[in-house]
N, CA, C and O of each residue as an XYZ file, in Angstrom:
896
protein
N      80.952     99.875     73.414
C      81.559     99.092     74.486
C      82.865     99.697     74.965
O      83.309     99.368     76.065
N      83.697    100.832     73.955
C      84.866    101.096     74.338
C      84.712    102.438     75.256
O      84.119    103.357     74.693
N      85.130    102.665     76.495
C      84.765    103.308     77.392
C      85.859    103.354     78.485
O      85.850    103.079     79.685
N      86.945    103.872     77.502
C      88.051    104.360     78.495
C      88.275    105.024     79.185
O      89.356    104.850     79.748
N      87.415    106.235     79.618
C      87.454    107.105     80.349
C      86.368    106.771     81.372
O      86.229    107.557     82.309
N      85.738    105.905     81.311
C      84.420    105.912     82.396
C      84.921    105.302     84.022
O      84.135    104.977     84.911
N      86.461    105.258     84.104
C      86.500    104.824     85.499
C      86.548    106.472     86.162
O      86.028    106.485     87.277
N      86.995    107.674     85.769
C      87.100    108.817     85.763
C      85.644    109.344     86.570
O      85.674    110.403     87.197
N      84.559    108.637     86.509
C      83.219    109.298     86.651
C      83.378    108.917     88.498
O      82.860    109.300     89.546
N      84.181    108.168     88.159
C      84.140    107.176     90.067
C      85.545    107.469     91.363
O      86.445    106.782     91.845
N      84.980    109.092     91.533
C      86.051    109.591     92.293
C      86.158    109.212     93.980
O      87.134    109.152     94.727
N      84.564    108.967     94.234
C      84.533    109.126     95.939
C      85.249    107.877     96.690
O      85.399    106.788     96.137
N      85.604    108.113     97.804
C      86.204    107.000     98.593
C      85.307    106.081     99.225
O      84.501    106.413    100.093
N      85.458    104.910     98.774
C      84.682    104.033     99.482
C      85.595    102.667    100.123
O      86.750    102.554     99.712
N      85.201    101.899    100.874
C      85.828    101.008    101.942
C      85.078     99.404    101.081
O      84.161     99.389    100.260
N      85.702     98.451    101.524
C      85.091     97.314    101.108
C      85.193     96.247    102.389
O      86.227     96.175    103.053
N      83.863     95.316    102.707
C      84.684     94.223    103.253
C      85.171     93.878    103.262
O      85.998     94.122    104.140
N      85.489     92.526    102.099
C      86.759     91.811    102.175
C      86.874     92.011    100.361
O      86.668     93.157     99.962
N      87.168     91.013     99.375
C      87.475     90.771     98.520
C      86.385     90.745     97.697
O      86.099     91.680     96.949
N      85.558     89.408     97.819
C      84.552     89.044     97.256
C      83.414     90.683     97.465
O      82.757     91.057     96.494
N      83.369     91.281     98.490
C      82.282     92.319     98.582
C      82.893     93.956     97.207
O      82.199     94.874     96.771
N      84.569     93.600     96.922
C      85.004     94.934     96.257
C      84.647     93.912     94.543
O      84.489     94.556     93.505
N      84.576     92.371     94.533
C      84.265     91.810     93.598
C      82.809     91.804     92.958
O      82.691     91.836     91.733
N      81.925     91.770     93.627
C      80.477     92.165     93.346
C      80.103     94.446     92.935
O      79.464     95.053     92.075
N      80.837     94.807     93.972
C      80.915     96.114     93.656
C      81.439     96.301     91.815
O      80.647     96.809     91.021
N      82.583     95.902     91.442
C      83.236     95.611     90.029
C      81.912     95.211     88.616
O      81.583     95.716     87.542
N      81.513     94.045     89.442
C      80.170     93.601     88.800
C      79.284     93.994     88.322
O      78.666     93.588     87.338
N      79.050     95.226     89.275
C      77.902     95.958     88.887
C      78.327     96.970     87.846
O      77.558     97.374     86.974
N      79.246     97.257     87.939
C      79.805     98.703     86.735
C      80.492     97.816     85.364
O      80.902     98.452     84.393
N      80.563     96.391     85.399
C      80.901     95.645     84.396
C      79.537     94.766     83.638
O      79.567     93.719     82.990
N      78.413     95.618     83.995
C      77.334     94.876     83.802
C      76.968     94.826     82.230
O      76.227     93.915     81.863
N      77.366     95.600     81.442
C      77.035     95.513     79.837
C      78.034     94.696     79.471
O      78.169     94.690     78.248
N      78.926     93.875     80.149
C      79.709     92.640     79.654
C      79.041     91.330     79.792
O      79.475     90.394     79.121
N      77.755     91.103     80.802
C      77.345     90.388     81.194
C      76.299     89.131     79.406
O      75.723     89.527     78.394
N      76.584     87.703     79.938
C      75.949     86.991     79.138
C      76.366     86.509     77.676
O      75.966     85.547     77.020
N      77.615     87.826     77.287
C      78.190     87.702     76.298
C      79.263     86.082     76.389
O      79.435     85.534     77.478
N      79.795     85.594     75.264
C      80.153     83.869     75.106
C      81.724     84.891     75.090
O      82.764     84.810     75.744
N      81.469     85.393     74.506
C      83.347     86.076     73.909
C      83.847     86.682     75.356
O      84.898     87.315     75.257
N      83.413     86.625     76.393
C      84.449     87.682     77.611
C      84.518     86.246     78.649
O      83.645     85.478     79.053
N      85.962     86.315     78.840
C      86.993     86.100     79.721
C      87.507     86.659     80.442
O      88.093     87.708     80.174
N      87.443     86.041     81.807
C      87.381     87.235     82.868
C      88.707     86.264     83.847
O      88.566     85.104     84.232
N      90.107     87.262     84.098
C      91.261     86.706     84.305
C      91.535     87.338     85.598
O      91.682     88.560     85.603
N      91.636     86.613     86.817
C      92.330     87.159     88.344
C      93.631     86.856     88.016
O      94.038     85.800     87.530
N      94.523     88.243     88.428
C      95.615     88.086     88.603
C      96.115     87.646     89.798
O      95.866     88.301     90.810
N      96.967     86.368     89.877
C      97.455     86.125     91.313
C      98.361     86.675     91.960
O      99.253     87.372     91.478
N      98.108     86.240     93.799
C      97.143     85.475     94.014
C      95.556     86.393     94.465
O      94.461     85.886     94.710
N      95.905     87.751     94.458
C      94.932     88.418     95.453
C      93.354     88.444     94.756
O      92.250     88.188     95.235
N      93.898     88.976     93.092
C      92.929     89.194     91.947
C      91.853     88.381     91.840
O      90.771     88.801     91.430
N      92.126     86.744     92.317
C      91.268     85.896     92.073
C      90.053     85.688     92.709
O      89.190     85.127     92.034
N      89.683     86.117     94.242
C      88.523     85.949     94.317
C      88.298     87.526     94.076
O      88.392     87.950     95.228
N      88.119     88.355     93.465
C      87.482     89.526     93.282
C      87.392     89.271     91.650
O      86.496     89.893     91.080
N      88.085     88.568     90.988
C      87.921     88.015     89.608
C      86.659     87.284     89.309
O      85.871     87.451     88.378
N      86.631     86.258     90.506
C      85.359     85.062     90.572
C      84.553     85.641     91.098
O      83.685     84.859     90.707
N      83.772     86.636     91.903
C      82.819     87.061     91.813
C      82.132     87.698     90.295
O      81.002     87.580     89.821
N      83.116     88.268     89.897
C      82.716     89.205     88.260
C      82.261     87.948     87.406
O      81.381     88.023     86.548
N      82.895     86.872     87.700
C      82.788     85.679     86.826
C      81.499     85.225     86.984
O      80.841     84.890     85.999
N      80.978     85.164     88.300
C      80.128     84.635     88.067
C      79.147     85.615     87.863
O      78.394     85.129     87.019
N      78.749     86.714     88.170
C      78.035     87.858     88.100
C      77.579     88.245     86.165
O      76.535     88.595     85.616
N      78.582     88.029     85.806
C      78.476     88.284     84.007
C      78.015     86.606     82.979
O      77.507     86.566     81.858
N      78.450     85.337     83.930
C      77.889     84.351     83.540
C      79.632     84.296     82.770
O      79.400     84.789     81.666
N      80.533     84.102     82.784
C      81.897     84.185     81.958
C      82.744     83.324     82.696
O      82.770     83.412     83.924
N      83.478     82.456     82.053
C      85.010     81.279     82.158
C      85.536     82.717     83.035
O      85.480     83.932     82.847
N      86.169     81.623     84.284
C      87.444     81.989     85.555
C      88.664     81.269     85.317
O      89.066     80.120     85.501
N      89.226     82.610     84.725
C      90.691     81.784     84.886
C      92.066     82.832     85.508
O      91.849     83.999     85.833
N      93.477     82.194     85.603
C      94.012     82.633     86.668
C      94.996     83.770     85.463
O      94.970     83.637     84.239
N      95.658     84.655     86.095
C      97.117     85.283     85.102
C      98.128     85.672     86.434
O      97.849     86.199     87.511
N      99.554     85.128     85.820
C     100.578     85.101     86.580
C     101.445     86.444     85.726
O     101.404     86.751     84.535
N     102.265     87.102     86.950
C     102.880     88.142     86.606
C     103.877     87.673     87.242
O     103.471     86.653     87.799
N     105.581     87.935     87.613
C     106.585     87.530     87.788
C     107.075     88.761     87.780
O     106.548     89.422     86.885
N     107.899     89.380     88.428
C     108.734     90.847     88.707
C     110.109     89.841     88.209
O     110.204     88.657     88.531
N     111.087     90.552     87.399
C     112.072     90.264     87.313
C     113.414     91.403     87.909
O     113.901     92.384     87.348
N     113.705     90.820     89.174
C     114.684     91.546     89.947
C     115.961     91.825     89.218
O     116.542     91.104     88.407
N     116.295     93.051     89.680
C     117.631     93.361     89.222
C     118.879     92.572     89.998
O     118.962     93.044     91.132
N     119.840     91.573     89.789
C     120.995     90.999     90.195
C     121.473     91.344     91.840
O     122.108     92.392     91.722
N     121.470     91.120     92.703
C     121.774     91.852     94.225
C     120.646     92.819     94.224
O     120.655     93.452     95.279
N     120.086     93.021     93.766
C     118.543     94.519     94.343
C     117.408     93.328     93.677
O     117.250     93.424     92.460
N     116.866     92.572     94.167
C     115.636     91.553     93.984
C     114.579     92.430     94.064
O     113.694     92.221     93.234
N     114.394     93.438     94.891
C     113.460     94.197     95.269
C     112.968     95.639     94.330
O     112.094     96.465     94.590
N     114.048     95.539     92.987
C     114.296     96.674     91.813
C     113.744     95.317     90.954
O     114.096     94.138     90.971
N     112.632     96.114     90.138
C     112.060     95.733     88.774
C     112.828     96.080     87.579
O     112.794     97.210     87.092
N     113.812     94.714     86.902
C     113.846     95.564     85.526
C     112.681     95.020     84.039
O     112.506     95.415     82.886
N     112.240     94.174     84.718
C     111.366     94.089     83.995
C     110.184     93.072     84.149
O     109.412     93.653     84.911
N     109.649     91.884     83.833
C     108.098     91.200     84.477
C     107.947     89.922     83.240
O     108.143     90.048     82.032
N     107.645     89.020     83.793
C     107.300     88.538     82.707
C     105.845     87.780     83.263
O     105.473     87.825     84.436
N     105.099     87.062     82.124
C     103.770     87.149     82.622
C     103.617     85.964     81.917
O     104.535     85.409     81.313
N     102.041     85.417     82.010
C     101.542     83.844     81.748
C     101.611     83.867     80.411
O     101.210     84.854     79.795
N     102.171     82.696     79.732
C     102.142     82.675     78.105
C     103.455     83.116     77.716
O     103.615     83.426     76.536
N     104.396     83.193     78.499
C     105.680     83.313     78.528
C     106.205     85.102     77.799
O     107.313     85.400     77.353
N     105.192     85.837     77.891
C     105.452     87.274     77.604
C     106.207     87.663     78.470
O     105.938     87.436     79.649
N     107.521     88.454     78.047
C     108.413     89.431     78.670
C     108.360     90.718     77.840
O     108.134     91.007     76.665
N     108.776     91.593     79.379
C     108.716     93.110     79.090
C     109.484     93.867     80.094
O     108.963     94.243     81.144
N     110.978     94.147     79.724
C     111.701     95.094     79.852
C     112.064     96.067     80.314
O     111.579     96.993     79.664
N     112.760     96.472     81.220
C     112.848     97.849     81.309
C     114.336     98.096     80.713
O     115.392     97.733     81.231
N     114.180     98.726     79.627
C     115.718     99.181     79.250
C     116.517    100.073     79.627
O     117.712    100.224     79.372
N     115.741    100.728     80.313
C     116.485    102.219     80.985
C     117.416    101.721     81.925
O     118.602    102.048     81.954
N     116.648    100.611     82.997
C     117.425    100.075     83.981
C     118.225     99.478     83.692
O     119.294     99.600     84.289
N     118.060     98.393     82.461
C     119.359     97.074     82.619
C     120.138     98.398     81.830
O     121.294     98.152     82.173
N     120.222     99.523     81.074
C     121.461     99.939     80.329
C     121.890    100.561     81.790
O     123.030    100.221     82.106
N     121.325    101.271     82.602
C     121.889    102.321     83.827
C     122.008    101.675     84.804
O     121.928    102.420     85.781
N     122.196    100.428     85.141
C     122.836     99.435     85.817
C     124.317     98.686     85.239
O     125.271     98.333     85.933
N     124.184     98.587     83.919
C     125.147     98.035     82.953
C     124.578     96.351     83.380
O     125.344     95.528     83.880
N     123.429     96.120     83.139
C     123.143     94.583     83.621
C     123.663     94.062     81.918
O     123.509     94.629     80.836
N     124.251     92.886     82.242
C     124.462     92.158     80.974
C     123.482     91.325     80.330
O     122.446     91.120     80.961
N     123.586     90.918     79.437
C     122.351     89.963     78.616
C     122.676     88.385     79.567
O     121.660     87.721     79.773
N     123.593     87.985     79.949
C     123.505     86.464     80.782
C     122.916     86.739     81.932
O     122.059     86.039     82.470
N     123.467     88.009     82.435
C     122.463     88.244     83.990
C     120.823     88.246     83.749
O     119.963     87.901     84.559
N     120.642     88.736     82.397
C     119.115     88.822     81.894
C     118.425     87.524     81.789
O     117.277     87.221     82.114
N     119.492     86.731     81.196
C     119.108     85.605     80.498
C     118.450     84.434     82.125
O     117.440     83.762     82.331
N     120.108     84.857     83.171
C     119.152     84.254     84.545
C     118.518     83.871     84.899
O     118.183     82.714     85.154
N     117.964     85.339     85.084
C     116.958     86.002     85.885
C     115.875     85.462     85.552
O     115.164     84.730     86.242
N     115.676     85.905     84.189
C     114.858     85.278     83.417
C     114.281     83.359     82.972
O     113.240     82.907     82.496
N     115.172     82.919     83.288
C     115.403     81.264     83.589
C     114.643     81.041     84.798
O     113.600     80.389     84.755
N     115.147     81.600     86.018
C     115.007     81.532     87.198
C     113.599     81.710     87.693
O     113.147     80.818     88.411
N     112.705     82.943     87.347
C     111.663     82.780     87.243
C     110.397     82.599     86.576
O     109.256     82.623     87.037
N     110.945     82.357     85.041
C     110.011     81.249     84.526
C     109.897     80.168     84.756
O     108.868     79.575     84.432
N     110.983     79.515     85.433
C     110.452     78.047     85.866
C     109.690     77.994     87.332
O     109.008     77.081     87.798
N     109.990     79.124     87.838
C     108.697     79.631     89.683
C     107.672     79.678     88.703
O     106.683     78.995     88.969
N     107.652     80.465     87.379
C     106.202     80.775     87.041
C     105.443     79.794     86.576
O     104.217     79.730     86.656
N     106.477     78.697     85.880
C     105.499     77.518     85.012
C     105.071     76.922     86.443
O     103.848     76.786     86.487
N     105.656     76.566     87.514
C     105.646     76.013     88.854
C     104.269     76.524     88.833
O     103.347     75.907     88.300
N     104.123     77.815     89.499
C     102.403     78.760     89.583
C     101.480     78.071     88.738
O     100.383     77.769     89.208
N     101.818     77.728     87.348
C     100.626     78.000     86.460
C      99.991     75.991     86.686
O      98.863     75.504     86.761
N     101.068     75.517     86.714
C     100.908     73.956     87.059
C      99.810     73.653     88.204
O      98.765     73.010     88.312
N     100.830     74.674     89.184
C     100.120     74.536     90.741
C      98.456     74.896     90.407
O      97.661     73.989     90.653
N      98.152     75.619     90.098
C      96.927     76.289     90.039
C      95.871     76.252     89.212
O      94.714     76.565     89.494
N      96.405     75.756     87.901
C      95.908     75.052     86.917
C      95.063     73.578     86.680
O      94.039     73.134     86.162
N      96.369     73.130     87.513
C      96.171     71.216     87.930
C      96.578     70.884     86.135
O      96.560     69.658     86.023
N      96.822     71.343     85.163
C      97.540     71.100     83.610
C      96.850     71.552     82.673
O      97.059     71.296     81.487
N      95.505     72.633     83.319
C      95.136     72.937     81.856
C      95.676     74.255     81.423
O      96.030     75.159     82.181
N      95.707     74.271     79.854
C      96.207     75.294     79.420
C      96.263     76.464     79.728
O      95.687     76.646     80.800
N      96.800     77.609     79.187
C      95.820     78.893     79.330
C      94.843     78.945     77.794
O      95.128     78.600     76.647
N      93.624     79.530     78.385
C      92.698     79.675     77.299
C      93.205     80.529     76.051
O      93.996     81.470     75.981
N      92.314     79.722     74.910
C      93.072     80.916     74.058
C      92.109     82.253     73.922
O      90.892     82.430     73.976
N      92.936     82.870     73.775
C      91.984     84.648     73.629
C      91.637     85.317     72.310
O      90.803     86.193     72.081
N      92.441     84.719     71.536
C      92.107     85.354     70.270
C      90.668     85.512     70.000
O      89.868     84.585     70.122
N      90.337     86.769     69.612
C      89.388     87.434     69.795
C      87.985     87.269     70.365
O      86.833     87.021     70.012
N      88.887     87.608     71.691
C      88.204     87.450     73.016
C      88.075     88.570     73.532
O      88.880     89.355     73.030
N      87.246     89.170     74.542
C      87.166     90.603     75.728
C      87.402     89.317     76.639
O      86.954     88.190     76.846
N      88.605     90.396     77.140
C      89.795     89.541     78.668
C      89.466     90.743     79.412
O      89.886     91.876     79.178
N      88.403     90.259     80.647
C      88.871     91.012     82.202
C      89.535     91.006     82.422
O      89.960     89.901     82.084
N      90.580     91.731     83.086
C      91.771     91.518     83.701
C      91.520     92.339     85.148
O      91.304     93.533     85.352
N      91.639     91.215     86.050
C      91.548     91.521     87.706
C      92.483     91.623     88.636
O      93.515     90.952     88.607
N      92.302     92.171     89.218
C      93.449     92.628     90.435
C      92.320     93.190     92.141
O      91.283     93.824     92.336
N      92.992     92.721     92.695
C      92.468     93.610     94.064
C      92.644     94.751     94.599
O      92.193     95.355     95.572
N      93.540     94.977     93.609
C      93.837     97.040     93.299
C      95.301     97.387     92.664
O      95.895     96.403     92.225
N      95.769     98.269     92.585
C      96.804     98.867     91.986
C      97.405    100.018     92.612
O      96.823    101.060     92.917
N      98.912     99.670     92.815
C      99.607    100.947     93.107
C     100.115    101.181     92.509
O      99.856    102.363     92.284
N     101.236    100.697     91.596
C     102.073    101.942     90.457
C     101.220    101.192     89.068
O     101.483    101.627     87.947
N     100.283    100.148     89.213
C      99.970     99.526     87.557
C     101.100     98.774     87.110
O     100.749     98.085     86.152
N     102.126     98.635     87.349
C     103.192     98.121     86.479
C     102.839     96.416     86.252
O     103.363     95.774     85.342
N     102.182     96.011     86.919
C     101.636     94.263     87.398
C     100.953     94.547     86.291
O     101.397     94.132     85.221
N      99.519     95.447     86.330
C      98.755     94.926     85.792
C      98.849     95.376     84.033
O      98.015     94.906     83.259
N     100.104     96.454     83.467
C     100.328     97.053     82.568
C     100.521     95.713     81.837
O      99.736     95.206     81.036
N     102.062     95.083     82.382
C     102.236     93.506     81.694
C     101.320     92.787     81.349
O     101.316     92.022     80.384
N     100.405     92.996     82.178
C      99.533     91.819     81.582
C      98.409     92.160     80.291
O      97.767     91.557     79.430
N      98.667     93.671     80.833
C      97.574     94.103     79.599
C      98.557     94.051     78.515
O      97.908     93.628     77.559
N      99.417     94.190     78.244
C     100.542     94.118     77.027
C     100.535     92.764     76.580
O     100.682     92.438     75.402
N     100.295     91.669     77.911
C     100.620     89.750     77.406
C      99.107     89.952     76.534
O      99.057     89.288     75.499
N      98.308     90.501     76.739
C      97.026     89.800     76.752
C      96.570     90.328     75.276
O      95.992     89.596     74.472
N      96.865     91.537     75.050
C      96.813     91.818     73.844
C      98.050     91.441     73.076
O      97.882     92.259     72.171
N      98.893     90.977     72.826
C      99.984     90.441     72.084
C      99.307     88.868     71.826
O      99.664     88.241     70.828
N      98.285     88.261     72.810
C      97.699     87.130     72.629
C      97.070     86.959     71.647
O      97.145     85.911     71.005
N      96.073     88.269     71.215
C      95.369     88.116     70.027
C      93.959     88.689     70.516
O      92.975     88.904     69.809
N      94.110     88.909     72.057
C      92.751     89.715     72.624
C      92.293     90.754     72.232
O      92.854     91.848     72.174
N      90.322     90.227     71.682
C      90.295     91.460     71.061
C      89.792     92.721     71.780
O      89.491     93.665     71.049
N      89.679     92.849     72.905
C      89.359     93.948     73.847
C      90.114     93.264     74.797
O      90.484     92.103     74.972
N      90.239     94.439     75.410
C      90.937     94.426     76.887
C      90.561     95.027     77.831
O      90.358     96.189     77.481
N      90.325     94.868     78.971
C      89.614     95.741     79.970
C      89.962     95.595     81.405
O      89.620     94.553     81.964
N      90.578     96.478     82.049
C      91.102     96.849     83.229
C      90.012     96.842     84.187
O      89.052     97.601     84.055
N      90.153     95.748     85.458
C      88.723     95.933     86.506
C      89.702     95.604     87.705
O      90.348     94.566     87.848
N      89.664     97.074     88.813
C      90.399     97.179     90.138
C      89.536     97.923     91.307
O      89.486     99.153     91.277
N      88.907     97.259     92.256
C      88.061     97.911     92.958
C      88.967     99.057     93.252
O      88.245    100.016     92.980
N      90.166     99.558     93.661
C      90.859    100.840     94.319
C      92.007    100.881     93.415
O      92.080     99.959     92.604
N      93.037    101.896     93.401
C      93.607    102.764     92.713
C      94.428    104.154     92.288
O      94.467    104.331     91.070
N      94.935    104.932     92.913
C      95.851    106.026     92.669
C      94.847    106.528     91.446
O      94.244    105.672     90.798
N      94.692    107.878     91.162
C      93.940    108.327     89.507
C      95.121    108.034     89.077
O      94.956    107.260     88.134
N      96.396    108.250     89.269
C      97.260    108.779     88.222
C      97.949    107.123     87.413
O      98.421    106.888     86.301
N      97.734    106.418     88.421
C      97.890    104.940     87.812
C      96.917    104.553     87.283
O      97.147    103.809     86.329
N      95.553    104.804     87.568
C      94.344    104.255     86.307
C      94.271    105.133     85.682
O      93.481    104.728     84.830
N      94.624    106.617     85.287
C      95.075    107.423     83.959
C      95.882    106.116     82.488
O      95.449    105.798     81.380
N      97.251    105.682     83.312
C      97.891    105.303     82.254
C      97.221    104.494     82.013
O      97.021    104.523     80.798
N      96.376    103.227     82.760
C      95.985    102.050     82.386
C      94.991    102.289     81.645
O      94.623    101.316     80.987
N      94.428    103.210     81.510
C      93.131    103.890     80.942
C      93.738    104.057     79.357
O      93.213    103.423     78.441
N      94.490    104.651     79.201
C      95.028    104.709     78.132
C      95.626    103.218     77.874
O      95.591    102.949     76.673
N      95.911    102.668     78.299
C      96.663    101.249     77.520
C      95.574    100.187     77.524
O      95.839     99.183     76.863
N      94.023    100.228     78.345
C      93.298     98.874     78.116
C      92.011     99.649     77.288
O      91.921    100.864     77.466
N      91.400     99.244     76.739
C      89.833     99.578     75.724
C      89.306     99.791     76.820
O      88.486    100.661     76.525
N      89.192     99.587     77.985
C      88.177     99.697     79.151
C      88.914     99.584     80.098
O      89.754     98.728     80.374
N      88.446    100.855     80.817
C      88.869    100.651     82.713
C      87.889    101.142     83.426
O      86.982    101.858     83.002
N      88.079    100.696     84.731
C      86.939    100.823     85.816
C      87.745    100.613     87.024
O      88.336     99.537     87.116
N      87.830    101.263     87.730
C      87.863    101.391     88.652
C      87.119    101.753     90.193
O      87.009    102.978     90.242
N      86.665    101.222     91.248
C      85.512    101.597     91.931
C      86.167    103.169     92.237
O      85.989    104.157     91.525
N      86.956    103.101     93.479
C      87.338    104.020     94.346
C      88.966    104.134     93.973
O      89.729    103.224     93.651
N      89.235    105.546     94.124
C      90.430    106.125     93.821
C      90.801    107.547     95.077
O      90.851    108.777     95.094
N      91.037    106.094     96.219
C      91.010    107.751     97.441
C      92.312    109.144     97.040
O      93.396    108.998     96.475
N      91.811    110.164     97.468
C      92.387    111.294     96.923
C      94.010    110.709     98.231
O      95.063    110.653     97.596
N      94.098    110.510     99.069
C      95.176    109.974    100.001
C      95.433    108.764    100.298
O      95.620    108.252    101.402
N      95.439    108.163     98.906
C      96.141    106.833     98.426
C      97.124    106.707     99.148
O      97.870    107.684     99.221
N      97.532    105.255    100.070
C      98.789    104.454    100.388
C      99.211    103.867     99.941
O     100.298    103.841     99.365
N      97.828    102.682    100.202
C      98.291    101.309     99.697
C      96.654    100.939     99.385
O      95.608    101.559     99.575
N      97.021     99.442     98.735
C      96.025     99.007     98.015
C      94.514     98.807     99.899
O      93.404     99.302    100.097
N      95.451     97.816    100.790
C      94.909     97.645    101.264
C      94.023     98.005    102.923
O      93.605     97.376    103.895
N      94.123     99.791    102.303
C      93.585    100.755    103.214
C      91.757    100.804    103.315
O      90.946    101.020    104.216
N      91.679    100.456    101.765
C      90.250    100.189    101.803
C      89.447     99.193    102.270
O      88.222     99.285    102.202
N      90.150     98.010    102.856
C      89.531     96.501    102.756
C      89.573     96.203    104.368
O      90.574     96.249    105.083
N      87.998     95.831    104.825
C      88.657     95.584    106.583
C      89.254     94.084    106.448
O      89.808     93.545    107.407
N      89.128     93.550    105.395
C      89.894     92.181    105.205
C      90.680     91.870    104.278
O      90.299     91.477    103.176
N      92.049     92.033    104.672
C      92.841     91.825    103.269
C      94.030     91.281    103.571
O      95.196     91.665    103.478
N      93.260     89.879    104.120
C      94.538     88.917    104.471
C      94.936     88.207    102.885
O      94.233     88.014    101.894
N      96.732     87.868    103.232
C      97.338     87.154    101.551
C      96.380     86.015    101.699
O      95.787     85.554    102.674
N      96.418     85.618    100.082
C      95.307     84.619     99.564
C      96.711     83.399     99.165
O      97.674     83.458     98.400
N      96.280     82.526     99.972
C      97.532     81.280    100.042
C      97.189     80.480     98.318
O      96.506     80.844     97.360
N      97.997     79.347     98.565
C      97.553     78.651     97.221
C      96.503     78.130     97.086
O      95.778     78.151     96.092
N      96.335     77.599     98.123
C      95.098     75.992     98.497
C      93.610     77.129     98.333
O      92.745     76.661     97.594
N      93.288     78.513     98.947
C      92.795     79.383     98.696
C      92.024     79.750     96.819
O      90.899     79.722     96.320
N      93.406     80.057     96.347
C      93.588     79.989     95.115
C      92.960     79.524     94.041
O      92.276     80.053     93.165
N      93.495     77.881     94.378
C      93.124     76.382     93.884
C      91.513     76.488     94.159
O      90.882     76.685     93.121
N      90.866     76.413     95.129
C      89.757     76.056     95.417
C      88.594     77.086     94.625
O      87.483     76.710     94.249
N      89.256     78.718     94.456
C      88.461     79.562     94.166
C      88.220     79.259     92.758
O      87.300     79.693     92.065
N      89.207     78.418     92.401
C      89.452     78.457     90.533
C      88.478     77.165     90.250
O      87.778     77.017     89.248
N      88.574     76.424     91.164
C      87.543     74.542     90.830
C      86.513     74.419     91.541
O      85.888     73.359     91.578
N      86.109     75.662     92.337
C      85.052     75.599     93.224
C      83.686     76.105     92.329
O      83.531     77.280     91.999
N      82.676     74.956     91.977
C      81.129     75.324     91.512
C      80.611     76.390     92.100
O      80.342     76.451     93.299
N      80.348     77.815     90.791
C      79.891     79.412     91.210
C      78.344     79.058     91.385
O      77.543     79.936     91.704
């Protein structure tokens, strides 16, 4: 099942309709996960989720949501020093807060500030149920693509610190050099398409309008 290198086999450029069409594409190359009771299959919000819920339902596997949180540097909101993610995992960048000279109260903030946006997310979207537990579980972890990985790195770090016993990276598009590292940090990656003149995530998609909450909500309680 461990098959870290097999997103590597999937170089050519390909285009997707919208979400749900790069979510069924995922499906098909995640098909020896299919039927199993132990895999949990997680959209990261908000985009991840309907390309999550197609896989979900495609493998017969529980849809559920994962929140990531960028934690801005003090006056530069738009500088990552570090992320924190669902289940209250934080992760760091130390290089920055020491080569900024950020202090531990500015940390402490920051950090205040958007865990309570994040419990907000998980409430909103949830309606109060928990997050599932994972312990030794195979966790999809979804996204609608990746440009530097750093989103979806956190979460692969929350998810195994959870007690997950596989982990597996699923992004219809991709940079190689960002599903290289993720390749190395999840038991499994896949990736569809990895155009050789990568921009942005959403060069491939003729539809890739933001996915609102109510969107969200509905994809997560809506009968597959």
């Amino acid at each position: 099942m461990n098959r870290p290198n097999s997103f590597l086999r999937r170089r050519a450029t390909r285009s997707f309709r919208d979400r749900r069409e790069a979510g069924r594409a995922l499906a098909r190359e995640l098909a020896a996960y299919r039927g199993r009771d132990d895999v949990l299959v997680f959209g990261l919000a908000r985009g991840g989720v309907p390309v999550a819920r197609e896989i979900a339902a495609a493998l017969g596997a529980p849809l559920d949501v994962f929140l990531v949180r960028k934690l801005g540097v003090p006056q530069q909101p738009e500088l990552a020093m570090g992320a924190l993610a669902s289940g209250g995992w934080v992760v760091m960048n130390d290089d920055v807060v020491a080569h900024l000279h950020i202090s531990d109260e500015q940390v402490r903030a920051v950090i205040d500030a958007e865990s309570a946006e994040l419990k907000r997310r998980e409430i909103a979207y949830r309606a109060g149920r928990p997050v599932a537990d994972l312990r030794g579980r195979i966790v999809i972890l979804v996204d609608d693509g990746i440009a530097t990985g750093a989103s979806m790195s956190v979460a692969v770090r929350a998810v195994r610190a959870s007690g997950a016993q596989q982990v597996v990276v699923a992004v219809p598009v991709g940079p190689l050099s960002a599903c290289r590292v993720l390749a190395r940090e999840a038991d499994d990656m896949v990736c569809v398409t990895m155009p050789a003149d990568f921009d942005a995530v959403g060069q491939v998609y003729a539809d890739f309008h933001q996915v609102g909450d109510d969107e969200l909500r509905d994809l997560l309680t809506a009968p597959r």
